[in-house]
C-alpha positions in Angstrom: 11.3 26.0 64.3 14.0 27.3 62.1 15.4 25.0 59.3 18.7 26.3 58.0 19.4 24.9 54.3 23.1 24.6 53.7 24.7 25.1 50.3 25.6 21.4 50.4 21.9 20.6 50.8 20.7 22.4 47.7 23.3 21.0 45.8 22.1 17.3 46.9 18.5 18.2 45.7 19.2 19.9 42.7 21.5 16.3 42.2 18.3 14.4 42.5 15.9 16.4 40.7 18.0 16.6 37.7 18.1 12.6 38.0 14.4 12.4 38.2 14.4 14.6 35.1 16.5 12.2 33.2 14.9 9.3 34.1 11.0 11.1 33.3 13.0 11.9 29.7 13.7 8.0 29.3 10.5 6.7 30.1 9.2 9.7 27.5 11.6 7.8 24.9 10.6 4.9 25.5 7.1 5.2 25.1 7.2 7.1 21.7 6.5 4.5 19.3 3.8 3.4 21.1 2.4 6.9 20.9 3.5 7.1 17.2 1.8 3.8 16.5 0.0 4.2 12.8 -3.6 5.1 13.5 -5.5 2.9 11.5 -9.6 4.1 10.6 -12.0 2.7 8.5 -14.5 5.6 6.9 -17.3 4.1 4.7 -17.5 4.3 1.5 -20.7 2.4 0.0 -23.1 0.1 2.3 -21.0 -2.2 4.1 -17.9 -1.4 2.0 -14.3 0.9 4.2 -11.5 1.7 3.6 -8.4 3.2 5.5 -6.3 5.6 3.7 -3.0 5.3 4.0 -0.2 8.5 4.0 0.8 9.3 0.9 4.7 9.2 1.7 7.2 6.8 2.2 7.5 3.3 4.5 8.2 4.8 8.4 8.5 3.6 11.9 5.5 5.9 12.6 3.0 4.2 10.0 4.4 0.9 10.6 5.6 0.9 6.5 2.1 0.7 6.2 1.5 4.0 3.6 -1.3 2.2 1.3 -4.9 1.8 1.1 -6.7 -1.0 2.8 -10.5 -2.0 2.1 -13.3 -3.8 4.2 -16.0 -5.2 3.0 -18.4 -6.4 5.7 -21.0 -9.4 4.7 -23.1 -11.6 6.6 -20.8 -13.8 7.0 -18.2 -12.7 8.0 -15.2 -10.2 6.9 -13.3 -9.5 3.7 -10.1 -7.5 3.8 -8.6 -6.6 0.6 -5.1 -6.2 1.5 -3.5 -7.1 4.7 -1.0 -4.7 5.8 3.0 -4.7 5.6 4.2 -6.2 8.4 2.6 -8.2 11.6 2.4 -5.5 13.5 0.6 -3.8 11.2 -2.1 -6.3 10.7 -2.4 -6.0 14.4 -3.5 -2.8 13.9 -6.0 -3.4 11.1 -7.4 -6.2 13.2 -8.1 -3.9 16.1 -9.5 -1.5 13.6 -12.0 -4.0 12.2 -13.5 -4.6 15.2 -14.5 -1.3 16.2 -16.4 -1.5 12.7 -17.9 -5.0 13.0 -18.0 -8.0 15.4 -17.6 -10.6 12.2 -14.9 -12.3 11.9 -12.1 -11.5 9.0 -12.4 -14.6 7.1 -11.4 -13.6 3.6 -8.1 -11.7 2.7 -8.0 -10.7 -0.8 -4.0 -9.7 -1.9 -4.8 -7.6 -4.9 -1.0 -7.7 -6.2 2.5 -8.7 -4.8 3.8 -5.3 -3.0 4.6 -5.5 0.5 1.6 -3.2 2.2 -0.6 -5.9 -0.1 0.0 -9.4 1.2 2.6 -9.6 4.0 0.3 -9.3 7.1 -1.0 -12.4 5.7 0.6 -14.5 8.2 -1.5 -12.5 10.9 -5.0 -13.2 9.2 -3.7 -16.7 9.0 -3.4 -17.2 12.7 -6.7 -16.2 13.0 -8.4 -18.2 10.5 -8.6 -16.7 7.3 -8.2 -17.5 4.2 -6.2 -15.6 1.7 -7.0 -15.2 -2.3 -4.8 -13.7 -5.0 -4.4 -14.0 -8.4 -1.7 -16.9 -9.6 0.2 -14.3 -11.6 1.2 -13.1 -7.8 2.5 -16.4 -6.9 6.2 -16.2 -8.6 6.6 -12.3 -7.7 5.9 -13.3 -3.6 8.0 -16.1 -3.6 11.0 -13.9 -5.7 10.7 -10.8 -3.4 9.4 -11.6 -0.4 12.6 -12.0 1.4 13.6 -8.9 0.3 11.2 -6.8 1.2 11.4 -8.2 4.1 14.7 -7.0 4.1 13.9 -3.3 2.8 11.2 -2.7 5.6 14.2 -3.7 8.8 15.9 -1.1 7.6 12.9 1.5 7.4 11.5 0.1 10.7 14.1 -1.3 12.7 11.7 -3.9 15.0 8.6 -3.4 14.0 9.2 -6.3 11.6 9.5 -8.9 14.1 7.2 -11.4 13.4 6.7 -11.0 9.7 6.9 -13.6 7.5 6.0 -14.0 3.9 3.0 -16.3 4.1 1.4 -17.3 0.5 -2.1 -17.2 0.0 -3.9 -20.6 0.2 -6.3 -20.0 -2.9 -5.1 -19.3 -6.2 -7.3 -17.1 -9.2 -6.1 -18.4 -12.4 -8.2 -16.8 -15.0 -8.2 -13.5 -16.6 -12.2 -13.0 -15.0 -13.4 -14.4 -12.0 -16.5 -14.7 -9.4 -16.7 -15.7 -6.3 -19.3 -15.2 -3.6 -17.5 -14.4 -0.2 -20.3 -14.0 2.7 -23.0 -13.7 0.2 -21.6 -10.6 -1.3 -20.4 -11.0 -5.1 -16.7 -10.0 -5.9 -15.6 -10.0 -9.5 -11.7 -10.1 -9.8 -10.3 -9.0 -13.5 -6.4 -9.6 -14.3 -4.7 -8.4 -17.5 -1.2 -9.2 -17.3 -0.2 -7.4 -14.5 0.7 -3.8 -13.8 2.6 -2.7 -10.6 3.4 -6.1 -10.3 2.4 -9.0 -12.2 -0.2 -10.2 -9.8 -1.8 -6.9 -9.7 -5.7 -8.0 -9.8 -8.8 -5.4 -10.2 -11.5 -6.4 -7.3 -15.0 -5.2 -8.7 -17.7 -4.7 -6.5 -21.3 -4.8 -8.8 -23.8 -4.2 -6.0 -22.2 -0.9 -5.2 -20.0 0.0 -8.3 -17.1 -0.1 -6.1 -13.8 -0.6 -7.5 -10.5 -1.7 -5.7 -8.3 -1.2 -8.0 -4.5 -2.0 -5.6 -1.5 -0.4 -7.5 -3.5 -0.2 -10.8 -4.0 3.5 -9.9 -2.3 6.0 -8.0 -4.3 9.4 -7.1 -2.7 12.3 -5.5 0.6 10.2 -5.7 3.0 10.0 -8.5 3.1 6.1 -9.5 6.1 3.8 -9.1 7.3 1.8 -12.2 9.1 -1.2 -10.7 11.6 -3.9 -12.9 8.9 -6.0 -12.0 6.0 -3.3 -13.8 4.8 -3.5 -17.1 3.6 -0.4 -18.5 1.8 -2.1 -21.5 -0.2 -4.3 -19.6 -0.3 -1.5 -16.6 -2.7 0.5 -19.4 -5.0 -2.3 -20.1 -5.6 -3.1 -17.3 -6.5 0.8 -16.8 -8.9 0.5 -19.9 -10.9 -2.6 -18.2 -11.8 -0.3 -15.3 -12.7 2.7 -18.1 -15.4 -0.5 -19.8 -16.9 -1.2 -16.2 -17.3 2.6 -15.4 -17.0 2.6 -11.4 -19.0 5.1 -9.2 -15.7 5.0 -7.1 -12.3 3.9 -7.7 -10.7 2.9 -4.8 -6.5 3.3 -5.7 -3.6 1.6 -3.9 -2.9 5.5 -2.5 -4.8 8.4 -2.0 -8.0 9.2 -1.5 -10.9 7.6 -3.0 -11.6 8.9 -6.6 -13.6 8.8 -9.8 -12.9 7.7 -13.2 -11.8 10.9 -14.0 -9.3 11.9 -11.6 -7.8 8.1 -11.6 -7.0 9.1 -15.7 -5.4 12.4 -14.4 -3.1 10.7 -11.9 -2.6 7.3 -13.5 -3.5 7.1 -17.1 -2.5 10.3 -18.5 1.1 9.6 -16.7 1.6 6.3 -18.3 0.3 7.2 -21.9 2.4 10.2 -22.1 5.9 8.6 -20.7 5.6 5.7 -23.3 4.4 7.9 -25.7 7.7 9.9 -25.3 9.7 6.6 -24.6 8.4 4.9 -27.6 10.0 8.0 -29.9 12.9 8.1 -27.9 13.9 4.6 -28.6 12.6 4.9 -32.4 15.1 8.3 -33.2 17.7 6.6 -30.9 17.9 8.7 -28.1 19.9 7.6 -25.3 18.3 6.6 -22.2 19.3 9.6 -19.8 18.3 12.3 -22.8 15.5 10.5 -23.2 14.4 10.4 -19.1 16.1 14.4 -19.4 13.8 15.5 -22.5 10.3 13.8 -20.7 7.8 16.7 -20.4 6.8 16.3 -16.7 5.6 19.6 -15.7 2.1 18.2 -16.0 2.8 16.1 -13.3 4.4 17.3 -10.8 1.9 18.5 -8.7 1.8 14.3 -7.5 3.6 13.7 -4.3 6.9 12.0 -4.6 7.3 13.1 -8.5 10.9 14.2 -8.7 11.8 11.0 -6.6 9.9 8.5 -8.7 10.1 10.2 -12.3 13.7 9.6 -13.3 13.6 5.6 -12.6 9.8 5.7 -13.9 11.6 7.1 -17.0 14.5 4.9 -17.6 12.2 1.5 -17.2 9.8 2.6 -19.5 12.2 2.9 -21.8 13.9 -0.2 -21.6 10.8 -2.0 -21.9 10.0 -0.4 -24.6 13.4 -1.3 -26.0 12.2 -4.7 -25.5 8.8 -4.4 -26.9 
């Protein structure tokens, strides 16, 4: 049998395919962030001790604004996560890691300082049962900017926020050195004042000379100097993890690194700018000659330099106009 196709006919299929088309392409959209969701892996990095390595570029809907190291250390009692992710969404996603490593329970959450990727998937943990530790130096710097960053990440992620909350730790460190036995496994916390923030806390593993060191050091990564930094107390906190001599230094972003590289892409950066600083404000230099005359070739081989140097600059040196 013959089956004559009329002009009107291909014009009526060529309607509906292109139709189909459009609705395959919507579905495709739709289903992008899920596909784009940030891939979270713990690698090992001592017996029983991970840690996911975040990207070393800015907050995104594709990582979830989650661009910062996150640790695991798995005892017999149960989980400790050193950090616990920048929104609820991302905790999810840490969570789901976790298990894949262990079938413990996360019953510790240690927040080694008061940035968002640090503390604000503590709600999450919470839920579940755990119980969050930071250093009281944190407490004032949460409670002052936790709305707003908050605020920051909806702009950078759009929904992926819903459901975060800031949600305080329950246990407060108050002393410059502490110990505590989570699971059995001995953590030594060391605080100097503050760097990145003012909560920043060191989280010293003995056992394994593994150091978590948070936003104490940057590797690969040029730093961030924050009106909430302190440069002075950034370094000596720097110089307590130079006395304890770790085997690895785990920073707040990039990879894990020794001592040596940590004093490349930290400490060298921080002596040299208030170095400079320092004789800028003595000669009386004003502040932009003094951020134009900073020597920085040294350092910009660290991802995000010429973004972060200019402010890095200018809040050095007005605390150490202050100083």
């Amino acid at each position: 049998m013959l089956i004559f196709v009329t002009p009107f006919f291909v014009a009526f299929l060529n309607r509906r395919i292109r139709g189909f088309a459009v609705a395959l392409l919507s579905l495709s959209a739709f289903w992008v962030p899920m596909a784009g969701a940030v891939n979270v892996q713990f690698q090992p990095v001592a017996e029983g001790v991970y840690v996911h390595t975040g990207e070393l570029g800015p907050r995104t809907a594709a990582n979830e604004g989650l661009n910062a190291n996150i640790g695991l250390v798995v005892t017999p009692q149960g989980a400790v996560l050193i950090d616990s992710g920048a929104t609820w969404v991302s905790a999810r996603q840490i969570h789901a890691a976790i298990k894949k490593i262990t079938p413990q329970p996360v019953r510790w959450i240690i927040n080694t300082g008061g940035q968002d990727h640090r503390w604000l998937g503590n709600a999450y943990f919470q839920a579940q049962g755990a119980e969050v530790i930071a250093h009281a130096q944190a407490r004032a710097d949460m409670q002052n900017r936790g709305n707003d960053h908050i605020n920051v990440l909806r702009a950078a992620l759009g929904p992926l926020v819903d459901g975060t909350v800031p949600a305080l730790p329950q246990r407060w460190l108050s002393k410059a050195d502490e110990r505590l036995a989570l699971g059995g496994v001995v953590f030594e916390f060391r605080h100097r004042g503050g760097a990145h923030t003012p909560g920043d806390v060191l989280v010293w593993l003995p056992a394994v000379q593994v150091m978590f060191a948070g936003d104490v050091v940057y590797a690969e990564r040029m730093l961030g100097v924050l009106p909430v930094s302190n440069s002075k107390q950034w370094l000596a906190t720097f110089a307590e993890i130079e006395k304890l001599a770790p085997k690895l230094i785990v920073p707040g972003h990039g990879k894990p690194v020794p001592l040596a590289t940590a004093q490349a892409d930290t400490r060298d950066y921080l002596v040299a700018l208030r170095s400079h600083m320092k004789k800028a404000v003595d000669d009386g230099l004003d502040i932009s000659e003094a951020a134009r005359t900073f020597v920085s070739a040294p350092f910009a081989r660290l991802v995000n330099s010429a973004d972060l140097m200019p402010g890095n600059a200018s809040r050095v040196y007005l605390e150490l106009e202050r100083e």
